[in-house]
C-alpha positions in Angstrom: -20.8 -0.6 26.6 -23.3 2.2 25.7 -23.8 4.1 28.8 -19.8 3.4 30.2 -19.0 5.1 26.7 -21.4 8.2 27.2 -20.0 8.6 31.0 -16.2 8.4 29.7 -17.5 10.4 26.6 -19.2 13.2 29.5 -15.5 13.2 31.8 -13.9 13.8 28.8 -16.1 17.0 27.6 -16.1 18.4 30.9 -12.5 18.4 31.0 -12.5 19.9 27.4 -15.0 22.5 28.3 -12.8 23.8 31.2 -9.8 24.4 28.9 -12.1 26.5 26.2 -12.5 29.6 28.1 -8.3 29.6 27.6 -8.7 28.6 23.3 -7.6 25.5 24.3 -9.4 22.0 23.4 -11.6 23.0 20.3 -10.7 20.1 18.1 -11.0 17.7 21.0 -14.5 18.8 21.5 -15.2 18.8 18.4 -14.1 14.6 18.5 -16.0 14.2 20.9 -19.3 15.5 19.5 -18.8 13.2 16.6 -17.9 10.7 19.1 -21.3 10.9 20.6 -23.0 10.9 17.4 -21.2 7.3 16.3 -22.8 6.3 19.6 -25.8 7.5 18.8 -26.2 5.9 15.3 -24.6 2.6 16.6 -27.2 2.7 19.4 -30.0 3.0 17.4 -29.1 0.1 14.5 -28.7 -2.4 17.5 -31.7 -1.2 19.8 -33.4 -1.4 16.3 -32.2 -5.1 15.4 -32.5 -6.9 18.6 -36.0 -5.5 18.9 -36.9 -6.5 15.4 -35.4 -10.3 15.6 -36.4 -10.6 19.5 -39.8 -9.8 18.5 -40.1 -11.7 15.7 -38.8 -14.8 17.5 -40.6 -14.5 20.2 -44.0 -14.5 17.7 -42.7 -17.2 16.1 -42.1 -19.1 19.3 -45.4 -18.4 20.7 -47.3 -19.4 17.5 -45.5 -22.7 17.4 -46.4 -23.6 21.0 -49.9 -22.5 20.7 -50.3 -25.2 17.5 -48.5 -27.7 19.2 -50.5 -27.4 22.6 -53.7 -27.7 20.5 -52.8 -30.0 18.0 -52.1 -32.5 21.0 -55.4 -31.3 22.2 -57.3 -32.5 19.0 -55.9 -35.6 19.7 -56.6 -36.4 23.0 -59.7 -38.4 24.9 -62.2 -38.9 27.1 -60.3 -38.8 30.0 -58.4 -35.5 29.0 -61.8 -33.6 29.0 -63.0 -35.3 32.1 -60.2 -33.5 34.3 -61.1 -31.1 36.2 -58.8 -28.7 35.1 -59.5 -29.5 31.4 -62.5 -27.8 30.9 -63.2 -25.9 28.0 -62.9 -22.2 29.6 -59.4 -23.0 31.1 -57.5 -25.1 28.1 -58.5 -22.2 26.1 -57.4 -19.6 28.6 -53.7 -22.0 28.7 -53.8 -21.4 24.9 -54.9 -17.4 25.1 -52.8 -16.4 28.0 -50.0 -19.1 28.6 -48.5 -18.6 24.9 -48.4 -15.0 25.4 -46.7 -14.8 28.3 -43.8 -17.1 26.9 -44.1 -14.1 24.0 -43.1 -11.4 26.5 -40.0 -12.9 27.8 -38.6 -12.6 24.8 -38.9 -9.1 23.3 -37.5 -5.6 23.1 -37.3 -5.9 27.3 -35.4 -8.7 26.6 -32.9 -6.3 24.9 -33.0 -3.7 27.3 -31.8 -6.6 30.1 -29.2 -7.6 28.2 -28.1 -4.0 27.2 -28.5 -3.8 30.9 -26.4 -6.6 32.0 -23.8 -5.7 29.6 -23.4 -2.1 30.4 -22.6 -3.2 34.3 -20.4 -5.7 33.7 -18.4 -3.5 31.1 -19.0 -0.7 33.3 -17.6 -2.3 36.4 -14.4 -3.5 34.4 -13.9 0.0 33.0 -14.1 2.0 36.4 -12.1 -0.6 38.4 -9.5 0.1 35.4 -10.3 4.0 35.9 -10.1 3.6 39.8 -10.1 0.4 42.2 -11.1 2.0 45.1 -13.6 5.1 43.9 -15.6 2.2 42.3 -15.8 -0.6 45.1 -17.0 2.5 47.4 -19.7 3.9 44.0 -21.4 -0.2 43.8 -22.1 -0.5 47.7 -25.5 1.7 47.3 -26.0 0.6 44.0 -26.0 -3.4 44.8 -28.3 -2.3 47.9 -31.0 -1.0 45.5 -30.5 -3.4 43.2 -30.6 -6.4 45.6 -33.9 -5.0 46.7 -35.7 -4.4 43.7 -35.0 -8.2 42.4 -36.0 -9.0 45.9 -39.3 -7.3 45.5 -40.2 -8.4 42.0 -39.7 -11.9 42.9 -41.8 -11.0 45.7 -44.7 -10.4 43.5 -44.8 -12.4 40.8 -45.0 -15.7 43.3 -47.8 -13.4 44.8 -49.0 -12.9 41.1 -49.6 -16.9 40.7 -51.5 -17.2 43.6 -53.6 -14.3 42.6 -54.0 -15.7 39.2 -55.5 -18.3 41.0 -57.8 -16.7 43.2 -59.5 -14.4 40.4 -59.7 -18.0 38.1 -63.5 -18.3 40.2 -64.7 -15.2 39.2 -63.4 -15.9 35.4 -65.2 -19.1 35.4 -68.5 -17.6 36.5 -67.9 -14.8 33.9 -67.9 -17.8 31.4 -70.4 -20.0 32.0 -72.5 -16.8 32.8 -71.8 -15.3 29.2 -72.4 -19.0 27.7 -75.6 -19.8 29.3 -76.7 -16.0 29.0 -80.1 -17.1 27.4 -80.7 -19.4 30.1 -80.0 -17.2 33.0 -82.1 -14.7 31.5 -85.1 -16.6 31.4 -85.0 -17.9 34.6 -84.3 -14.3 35.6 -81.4 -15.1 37.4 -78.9 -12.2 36.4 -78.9 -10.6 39.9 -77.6 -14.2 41.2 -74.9 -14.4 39.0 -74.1 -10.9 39.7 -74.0 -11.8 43.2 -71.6 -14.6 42.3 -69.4 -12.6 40.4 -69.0 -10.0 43.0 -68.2 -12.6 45.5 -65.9 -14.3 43.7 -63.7 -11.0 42.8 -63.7 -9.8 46.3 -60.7 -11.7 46.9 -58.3 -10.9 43.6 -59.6 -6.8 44.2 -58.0 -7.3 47.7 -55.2 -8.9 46.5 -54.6 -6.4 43.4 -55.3 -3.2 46.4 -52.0 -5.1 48.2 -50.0 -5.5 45.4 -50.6 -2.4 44.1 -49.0 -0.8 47.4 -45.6 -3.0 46.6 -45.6 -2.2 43.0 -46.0 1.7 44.1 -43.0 1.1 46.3 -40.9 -0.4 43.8 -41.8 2.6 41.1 -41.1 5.4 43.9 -37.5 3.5 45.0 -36.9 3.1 41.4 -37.5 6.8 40.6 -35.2 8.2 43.8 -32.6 5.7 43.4 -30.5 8.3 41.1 -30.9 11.1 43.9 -29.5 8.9 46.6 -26.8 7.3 44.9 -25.3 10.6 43.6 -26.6 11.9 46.9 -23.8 8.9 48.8 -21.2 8.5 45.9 -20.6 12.3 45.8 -20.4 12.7 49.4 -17.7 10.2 49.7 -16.2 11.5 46.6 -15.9 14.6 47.7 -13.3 13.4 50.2 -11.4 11.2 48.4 -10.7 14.0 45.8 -10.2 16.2 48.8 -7.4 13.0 50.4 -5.5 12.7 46.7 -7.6 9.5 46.0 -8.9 10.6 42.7 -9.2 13.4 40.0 -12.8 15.0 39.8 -13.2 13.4 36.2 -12.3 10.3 36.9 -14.7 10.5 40.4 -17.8 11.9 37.9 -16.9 9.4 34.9 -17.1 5.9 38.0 -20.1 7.8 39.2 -22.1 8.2 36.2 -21.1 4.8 34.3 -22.5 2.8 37.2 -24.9 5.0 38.9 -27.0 5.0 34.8 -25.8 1.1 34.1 -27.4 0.8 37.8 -30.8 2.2 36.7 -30.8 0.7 33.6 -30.8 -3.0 36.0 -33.2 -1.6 37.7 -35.6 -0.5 35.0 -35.0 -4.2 33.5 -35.8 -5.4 36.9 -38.9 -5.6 36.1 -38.6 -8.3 33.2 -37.5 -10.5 36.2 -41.2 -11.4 37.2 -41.9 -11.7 33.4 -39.2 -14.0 32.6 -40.5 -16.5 35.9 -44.4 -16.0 34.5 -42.8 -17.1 31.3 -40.7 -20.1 32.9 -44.0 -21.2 35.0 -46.3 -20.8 31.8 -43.9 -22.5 29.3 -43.2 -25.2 31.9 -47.5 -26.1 31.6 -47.1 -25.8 27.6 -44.7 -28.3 27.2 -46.8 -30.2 29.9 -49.4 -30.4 27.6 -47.8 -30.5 24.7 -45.8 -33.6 26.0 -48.7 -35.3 27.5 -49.7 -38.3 26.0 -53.4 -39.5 25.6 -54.5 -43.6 26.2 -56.9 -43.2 23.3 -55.2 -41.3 19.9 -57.9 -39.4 18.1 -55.5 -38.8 15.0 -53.2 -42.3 15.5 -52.3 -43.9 12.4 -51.3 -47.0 14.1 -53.8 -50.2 13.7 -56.0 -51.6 10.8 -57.9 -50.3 8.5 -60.5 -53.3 8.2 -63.5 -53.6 5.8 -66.4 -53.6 7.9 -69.8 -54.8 7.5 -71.5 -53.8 10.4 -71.3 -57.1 13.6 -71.0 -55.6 16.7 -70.4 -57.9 20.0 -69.6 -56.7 23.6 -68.9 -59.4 25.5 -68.5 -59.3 29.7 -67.9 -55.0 29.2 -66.9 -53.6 32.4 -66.7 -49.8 32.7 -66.8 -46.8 34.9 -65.6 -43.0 34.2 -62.7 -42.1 35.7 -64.6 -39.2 37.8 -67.3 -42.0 39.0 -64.8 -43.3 41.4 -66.1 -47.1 42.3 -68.9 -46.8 40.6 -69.8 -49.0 37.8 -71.6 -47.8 34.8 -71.1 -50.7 32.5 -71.3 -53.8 35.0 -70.1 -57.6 32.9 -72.5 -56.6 29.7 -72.6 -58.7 26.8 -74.7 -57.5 23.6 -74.9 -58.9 20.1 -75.8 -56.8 17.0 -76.1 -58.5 13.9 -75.3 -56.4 10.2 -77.9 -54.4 9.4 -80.1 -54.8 12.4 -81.7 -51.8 14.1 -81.1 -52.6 18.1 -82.7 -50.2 20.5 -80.9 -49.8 24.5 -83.5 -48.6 26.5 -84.2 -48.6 30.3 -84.1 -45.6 33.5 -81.7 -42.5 33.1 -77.9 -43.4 34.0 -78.0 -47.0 33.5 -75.5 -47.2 30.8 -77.6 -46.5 27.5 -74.8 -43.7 26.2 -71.9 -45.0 27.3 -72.1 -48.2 25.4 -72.2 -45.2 22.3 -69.0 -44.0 23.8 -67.2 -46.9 24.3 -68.1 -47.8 20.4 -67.0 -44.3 19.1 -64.0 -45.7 21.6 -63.7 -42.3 23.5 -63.0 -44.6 26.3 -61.5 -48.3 26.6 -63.2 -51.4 28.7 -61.8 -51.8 32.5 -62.4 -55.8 31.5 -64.1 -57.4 28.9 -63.9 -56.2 24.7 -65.7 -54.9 22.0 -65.4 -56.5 18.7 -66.5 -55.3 15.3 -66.5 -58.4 13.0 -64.5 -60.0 15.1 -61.6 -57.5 15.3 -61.1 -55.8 18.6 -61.8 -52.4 17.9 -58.6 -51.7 20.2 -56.6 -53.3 17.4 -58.7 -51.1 14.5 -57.2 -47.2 14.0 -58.9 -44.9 15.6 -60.1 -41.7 12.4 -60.6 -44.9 10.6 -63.4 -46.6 13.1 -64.9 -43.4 13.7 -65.2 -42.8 9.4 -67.2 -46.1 9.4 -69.8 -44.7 12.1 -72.0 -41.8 12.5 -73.6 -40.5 15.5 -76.8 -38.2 15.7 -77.3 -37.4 19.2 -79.9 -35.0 21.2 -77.7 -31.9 20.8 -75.6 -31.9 17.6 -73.1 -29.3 17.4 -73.5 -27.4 14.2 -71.3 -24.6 13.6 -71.1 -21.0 11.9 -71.0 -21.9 8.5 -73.4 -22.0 5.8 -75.7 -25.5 5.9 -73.2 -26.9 3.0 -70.2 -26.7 4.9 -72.2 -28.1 7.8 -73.6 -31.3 6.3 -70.1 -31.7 4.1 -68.0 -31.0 7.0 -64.4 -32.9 7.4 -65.0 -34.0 3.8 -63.3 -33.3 0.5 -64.3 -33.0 -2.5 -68.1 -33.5 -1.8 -69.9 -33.0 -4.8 -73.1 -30.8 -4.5 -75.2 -34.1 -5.9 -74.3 -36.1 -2.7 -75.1 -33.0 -0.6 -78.7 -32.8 -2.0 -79.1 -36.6 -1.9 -78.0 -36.7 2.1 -80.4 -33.5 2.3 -83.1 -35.6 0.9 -82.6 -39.1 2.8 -82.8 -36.5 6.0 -86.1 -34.3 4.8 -84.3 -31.4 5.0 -84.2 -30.9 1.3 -87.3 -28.8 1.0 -86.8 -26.6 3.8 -83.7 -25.7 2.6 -84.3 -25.0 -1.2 -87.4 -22.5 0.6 -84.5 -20.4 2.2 -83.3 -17.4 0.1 -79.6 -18.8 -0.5 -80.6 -22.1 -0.4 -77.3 -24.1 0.7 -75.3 -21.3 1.0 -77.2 -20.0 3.8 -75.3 -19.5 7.2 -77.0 -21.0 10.2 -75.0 -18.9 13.1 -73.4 -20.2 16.1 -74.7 -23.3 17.1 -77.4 -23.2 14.4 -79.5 -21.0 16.6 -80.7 -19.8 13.2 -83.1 -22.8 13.0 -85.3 -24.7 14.6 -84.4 -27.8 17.0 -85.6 -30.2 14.6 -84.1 -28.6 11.5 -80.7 -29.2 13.3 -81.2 -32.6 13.9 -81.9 -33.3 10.1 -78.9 -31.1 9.4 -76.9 -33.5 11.4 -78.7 -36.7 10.3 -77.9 -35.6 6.4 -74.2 -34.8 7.8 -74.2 -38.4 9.2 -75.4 -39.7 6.4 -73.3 -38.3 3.5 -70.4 -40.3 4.9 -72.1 -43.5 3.9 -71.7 -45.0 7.6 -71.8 -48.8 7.9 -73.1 -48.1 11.6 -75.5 -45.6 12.8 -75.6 -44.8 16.1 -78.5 -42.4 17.7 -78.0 -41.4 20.9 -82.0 -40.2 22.3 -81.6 -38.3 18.5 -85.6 -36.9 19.1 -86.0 -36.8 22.5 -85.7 -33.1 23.1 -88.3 -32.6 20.2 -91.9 -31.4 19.9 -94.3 -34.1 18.7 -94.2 -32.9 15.1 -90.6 -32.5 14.7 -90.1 -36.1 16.2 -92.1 -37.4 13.5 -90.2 -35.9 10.6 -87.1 -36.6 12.5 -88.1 -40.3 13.1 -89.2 -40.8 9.5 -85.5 -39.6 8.6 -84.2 -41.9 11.0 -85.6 -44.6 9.5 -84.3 -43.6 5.7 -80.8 -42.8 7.0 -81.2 -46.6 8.7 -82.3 -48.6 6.3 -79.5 -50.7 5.1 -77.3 -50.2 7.9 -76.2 -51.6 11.6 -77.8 -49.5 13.8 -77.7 -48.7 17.3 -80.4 -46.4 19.1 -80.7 -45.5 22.8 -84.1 -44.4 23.6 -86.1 -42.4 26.0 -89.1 -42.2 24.4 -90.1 -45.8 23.5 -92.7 -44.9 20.8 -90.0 -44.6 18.7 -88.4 -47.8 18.7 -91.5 -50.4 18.5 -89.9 -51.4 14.9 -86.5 -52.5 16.0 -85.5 -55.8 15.4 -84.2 -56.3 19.2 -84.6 -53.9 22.4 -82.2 -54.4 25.1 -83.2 -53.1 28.5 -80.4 -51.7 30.7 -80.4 -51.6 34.1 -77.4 -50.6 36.7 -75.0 -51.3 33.8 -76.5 -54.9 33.0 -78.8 -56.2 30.8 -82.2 -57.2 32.5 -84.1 -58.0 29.5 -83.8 -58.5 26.0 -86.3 -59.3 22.9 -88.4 -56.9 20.7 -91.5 -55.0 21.6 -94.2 -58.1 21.8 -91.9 -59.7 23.5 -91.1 -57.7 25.9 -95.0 -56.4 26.7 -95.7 -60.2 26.9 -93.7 -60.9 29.9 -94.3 -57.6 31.8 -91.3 -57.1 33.1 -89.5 -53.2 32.9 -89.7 -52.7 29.4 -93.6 -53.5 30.3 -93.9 -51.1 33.3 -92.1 -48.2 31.2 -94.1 -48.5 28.5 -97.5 -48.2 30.4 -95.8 -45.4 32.6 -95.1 -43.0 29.2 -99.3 -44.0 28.1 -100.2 -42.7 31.3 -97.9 -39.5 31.1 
């Protein structure tokens, strides 16, 4: 009702002002001063309060569906993170950009629609009240410019999705460009990924040049749409007064109520696109917020089972769901008794890691089972199977936190005694009581404050302080120098002893003590027996072993 108020409020002035001149209408100007100041005040407490609890809802909506998208993240699978559009750069980009977008449909533009909508359907009432006829004839220009400017705002923001999706190239390039920066420079390849990036954002800068032009349009209509409507209503107003239609004030009062509620649709046009980015962007949210994962990382469902550490995989059929017929896991069956030490070994891609996988259960068997002490691990929960295992693989993540908080991470209450002891068990303990602040020193992103094999202890004393009753080391030394796989190794064997352990292999010097070497091939087992065994009948495991002497 503002702006129909301050146009009824203007008629009445005017007609005021034209009876001063005679000492007539004083008082009534005066009321109507005051009048506009009421508005005024009663304008600014409501612009005030819908901003305020808009603003704040919207917030709190946006937080709450940023949490809930990632909680349900944390507690998906395998499968999740092997969709294509699951990768890391664009379910954090969903998180970053989607949430926000649902923030700006609801916020002070939010009130100025509704102020909007509000002023033209009370200001449509009011003039047909004020003059039937003098109104139908003020709305034809006005629904024209309207009607266009929604038109052309939905125009653009389908327009906008598909350039959101043209510049995602560019964006990926620009992440895996900033991520592998240290690569890229030492292969000198900057100029390439230049190249790459310029390509790739040739398209959006078109796109952006077009859109610009409609978006230039839309402002300049926008800005010229009082001029013209006054420019038409006047015109036709002038004859109507002329014809005994109308008075002047009740002509100027239509004109103005509708011609500023008009603009004041038009200026909240422009929420329009905002409020279908924010239909499209909460639509994916609760996509992913509803979608449900095979595998539950944080389930509580299933048992809780004592385990000792006998692992069997009988007939285990498996392929990844991106490896389309392809079997990487083809009818094997492994035994592991408690507390062995059982080595997988055998040419890259054969399966070696994936049997680590399927035991961590990041993925289920296509046929076939896995059993730990007899109890399907489908049938065991999920945070608890994973608590009984540890894995140390070739590239640990460590994280920016001091080397306590690394090796104690996930865990409460970790007293600084079992901290030392894990450090120890790993041969890290010495290194790190020669750093300055000792435990409390920070190891930066990734740990790329210390060496390769220094992160590997790190992750072996992590894996360790949970007391695992199976040990699983995926090719743990294989990216080391010869001296840091020995102290590696001889940690290995410490955090081992005493528990069922599983290691895959590449360098076969390191698992000559292991009770029993299985030899992959193609996803089956070919051979099976430890080292002398295995030399004696010169079959792979023989051929391998000589190749890595010659090499």
């Amino acid at each position: 009702m503002r702006y129909p108020t301050i146009a009824a409020l203007l008629g009445k002035l005017f007609a005021v002002l034209a009876k001063l001149p005679e000492g007539e209408g004083l008082n009534e100007a005066i009321w109507i001063s005051a009048g506009f100041l009421l508005l005024a005040v009663v304008s600014c407490l409501t612009t005030y309060f819908s901003g305020l609890f808009l603003g704040s809802a919207g917030e709190k909506m946006a937080s709450r569906l940023r949490m809930a998208v990632f909680t349900n993240i944390m507690h998906q699978d395998g499968y999740y993170f092997d969709k294509p559009g699951h990768s890391v750069g664009k379910l954090t980009s969903r998180l970053a950009s989607d949430a926000h977008h649902v923030q700006g449909a609801i916020d002070q533009r939010l009130s100025e629609v509704l102020i909007g909508i509000s002023s033209l359907g009370s200001g449509i009432l009011l003039c047909l009240w004020w003059g039937p006829f003098v109104t139908v004839v003020s709305l034809i220009p006005s629904i024209i410019f309207v009607t266009f400017k929604i038109v052309m705002s939905n125009y653009l923001k389908k327009r906008g999705m598909k350039d959101l999706q043209s510049a995602e190239e560019s964006a990926k390039i620009a992440s895996e460009g900033i991520e592998n920066v240290k690569t890229i420079q030492s292969l000198s390849r900057q100029d390439n990924i230049y190249a790459n990036f310029c390509s790739a954002s040739a398209k959006p800068h078109r796109r952006a040049l077009i859109r610009g032009l409609f978006q230039s349009t839309i402002y300049a209509l926008g800005l010229c749409f009082s001029g013209f409507n006054f420019s038409i209503s006047y015109a036709i107003g002038i004859y109507m007064v002329r014809d005994g239609y109308t008075s002047p004030q009740i002509l100027f009062q239509i004109i103005e109520a509708l011609t500023v509620a008009s603009i004041t649709i038009i200026a909240a046009a422009t929420y329009f696109p905002e409020y279908l980015r924010a239909r499209l962007s909460a639509q994916i949210m609760f996509e992913m917020m509803n979608e449900k994962p095979k595998i539950n990382a944080m389930a509580e469902t299933g048992t809780n089972p004592t385990i000792n550490g006998n692992i069997d995989l009988k007939n285990v059929t498996f392929s990844y769901p991106n490896g389309g017929k392809h079997l990487t896991l083809n009818n094997i069956s492994i035994s592991v008794l408690q507390g062995k030490n059982i080595a997988l070994v055998g040419p890259s891609g054969s399966g070696k890691s994936t049997v680590i996988q399927l035991l961590e259960r990041f993925y289920d068997t296509l046929n076939g089972f896995i059993s730990i002490d007899k109890t399907d691990i489908r049938q065991i929960n999920v945070p608890w199977l994973r608590n009984v295992s540890a894995v140390v693989g070739q590239e640990n993540m460590l994280f920016n936190l001091t080397i306590k908080e690394n090796i104690s991470y996930g865990m409460k209450d970790i007293s600084m005694e079992k901290i030392t002891e894990a450090s120890k068990l790993a041969n890290i303990h010495e290194f790190i009581e020669s750093l300055p602040e000792k435990y409390e020193t920070n190891i930066g992103n990734k740990g790329t404050q210390l060496s390769g094999g220094q992160r590997q202890r790190i992750a072996i004393a992590r894996a360790i302080i949970r007391n695992p009753k199976i040990l699983l080391l995926d090719e743990a030394t294989s990216a080391l120098d010869t001296e840091s796989e020995r102290i590696v190794q001889d940690a290995l064997e410490r955090a081992s002893y005493g528990r069922t352990c599983i290691t895959v292999a590449h360098r076969l010097s390191t698992i000559q003590n292991a009770d029993l070497v299985v030899v992959i091939k193609d996803g089956k087992v070919i051979e099976c027996g430890n080292h002398q065994q295995l030399l004696t009948r010169k079959g792979l495991y023989y051929r391998m072993v000589q190749k890595q002497h010659m090499d």
